[in-house]
C-alpha positions in Angstrom: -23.6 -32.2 28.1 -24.2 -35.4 26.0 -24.9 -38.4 28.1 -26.1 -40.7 25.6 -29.0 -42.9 28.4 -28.5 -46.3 26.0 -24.4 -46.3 27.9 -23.7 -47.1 31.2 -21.1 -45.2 33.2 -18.0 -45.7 35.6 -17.2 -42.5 38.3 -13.9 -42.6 36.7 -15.6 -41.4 33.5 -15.5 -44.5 31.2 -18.8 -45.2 29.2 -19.4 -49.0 28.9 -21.8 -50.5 26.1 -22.7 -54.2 25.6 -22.6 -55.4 22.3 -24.1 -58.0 19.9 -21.4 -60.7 20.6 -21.5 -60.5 24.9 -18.4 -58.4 24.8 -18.2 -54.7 26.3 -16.7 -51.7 24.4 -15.5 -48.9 26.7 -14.4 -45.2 26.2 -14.2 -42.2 27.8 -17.2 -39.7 29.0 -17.3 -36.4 26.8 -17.1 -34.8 30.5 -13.6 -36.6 30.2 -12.3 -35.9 26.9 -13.3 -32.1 27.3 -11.3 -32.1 30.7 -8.3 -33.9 28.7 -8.4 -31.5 26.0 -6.8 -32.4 22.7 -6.0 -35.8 22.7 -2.5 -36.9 20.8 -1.6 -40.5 22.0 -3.2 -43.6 23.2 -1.8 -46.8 24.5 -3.9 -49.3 24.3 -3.8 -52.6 26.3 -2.7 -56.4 25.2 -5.2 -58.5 23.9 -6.0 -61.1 26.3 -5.2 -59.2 28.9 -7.1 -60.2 32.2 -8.1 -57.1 34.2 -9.9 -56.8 37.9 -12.7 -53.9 37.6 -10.7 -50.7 38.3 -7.5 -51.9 36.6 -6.0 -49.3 34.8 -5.7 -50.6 31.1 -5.2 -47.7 28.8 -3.4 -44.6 28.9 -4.8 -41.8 27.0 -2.6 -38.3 26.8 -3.7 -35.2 25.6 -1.4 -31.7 25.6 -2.7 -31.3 28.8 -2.2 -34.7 30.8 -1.9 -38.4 31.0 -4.9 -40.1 32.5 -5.6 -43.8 32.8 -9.1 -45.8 31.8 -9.7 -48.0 33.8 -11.9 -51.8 33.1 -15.1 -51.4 34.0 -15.4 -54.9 35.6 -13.4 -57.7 35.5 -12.6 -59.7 32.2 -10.5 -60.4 30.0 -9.3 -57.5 26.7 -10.8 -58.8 23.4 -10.3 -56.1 21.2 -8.9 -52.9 20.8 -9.9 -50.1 18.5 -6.4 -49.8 16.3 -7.6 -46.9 14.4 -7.5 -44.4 17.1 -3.7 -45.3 17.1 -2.9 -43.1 14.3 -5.9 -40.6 15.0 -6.4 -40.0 18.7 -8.3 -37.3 18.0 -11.8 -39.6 17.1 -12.0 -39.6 20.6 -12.0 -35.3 20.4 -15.1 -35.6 17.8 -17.0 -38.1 19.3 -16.1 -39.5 22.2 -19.6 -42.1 22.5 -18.3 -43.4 19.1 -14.7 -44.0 19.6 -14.5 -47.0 22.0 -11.2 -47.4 23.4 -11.1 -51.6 24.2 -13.5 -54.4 24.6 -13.5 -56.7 27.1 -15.3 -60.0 27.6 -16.7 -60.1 31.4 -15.5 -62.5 33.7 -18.2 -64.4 35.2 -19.7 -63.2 37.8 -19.0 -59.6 36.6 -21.7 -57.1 38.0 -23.0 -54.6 35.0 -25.5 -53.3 37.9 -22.6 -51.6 39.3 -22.4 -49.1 36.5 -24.2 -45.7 36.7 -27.2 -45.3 34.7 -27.3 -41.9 32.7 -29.6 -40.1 35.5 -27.0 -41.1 38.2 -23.9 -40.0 35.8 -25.9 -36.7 35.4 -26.2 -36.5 39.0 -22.4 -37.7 40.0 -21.3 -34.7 37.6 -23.5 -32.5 39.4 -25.8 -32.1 36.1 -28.8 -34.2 36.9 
């Protein structure tokens, strides 16, 4: 299974990247879109937002179920990625290259928290 090691990772199955600008883009795992199955809707959250770590902010659905993504840490949405709105199914082809949202941490908010690749591997049972 692809576990890209540059990501970090949530045990709810949501990779987290930093980018450039201080912001954090967030999908889901491929060990989550392969247990979704096809996806075919997303809602995506409000921009500006304010979410505690665990929040639930976007609802992904696939013909299969309805699962929730939940915010990494706390922060505040800053973007979200409106082309998966009218093709869900980015997330289906490549799930490290389709980030969901961004959010810009709240102070204070713990990246060191997040799994490392190894310990992903090893919370899947992979390692």
């Amino acid at each position: 299974m692809n576990i890209p090691e540059t990501l970090r990772y949530t045990a709810t199955h949501e990779w987290v990247r930093q980018e450039a600008d201080g912001t954090l883009a967030v999908g889901i795992t491929a060990y989550a879109q392969d247990n979704l199955g096809e996806l075919v809707f997303i809602e995506m959250p409000e921009v500006g937002r304010r979410v505690a770590a665990g929040d639930g902010c976007t609802v992904v659905e696939s013909v299969k179920a309805a699962s929730d993504v939940y915010a990494p840490v706390a922060g505040e949405v800053a973007a979200v990625n409106a082309a998966l709105a009218d093709a869900p199914n980015k997330v289906n082809q490549d799930p490290y290259g389709a980030w969901l949202f961004r959010l810009k941490p709240a102070a204070g908010a713990d990246l060191g928290k997040l799994m490392d690749a190894a310990a992903y591997r090893a919370s899947l049972g992979t390692a």
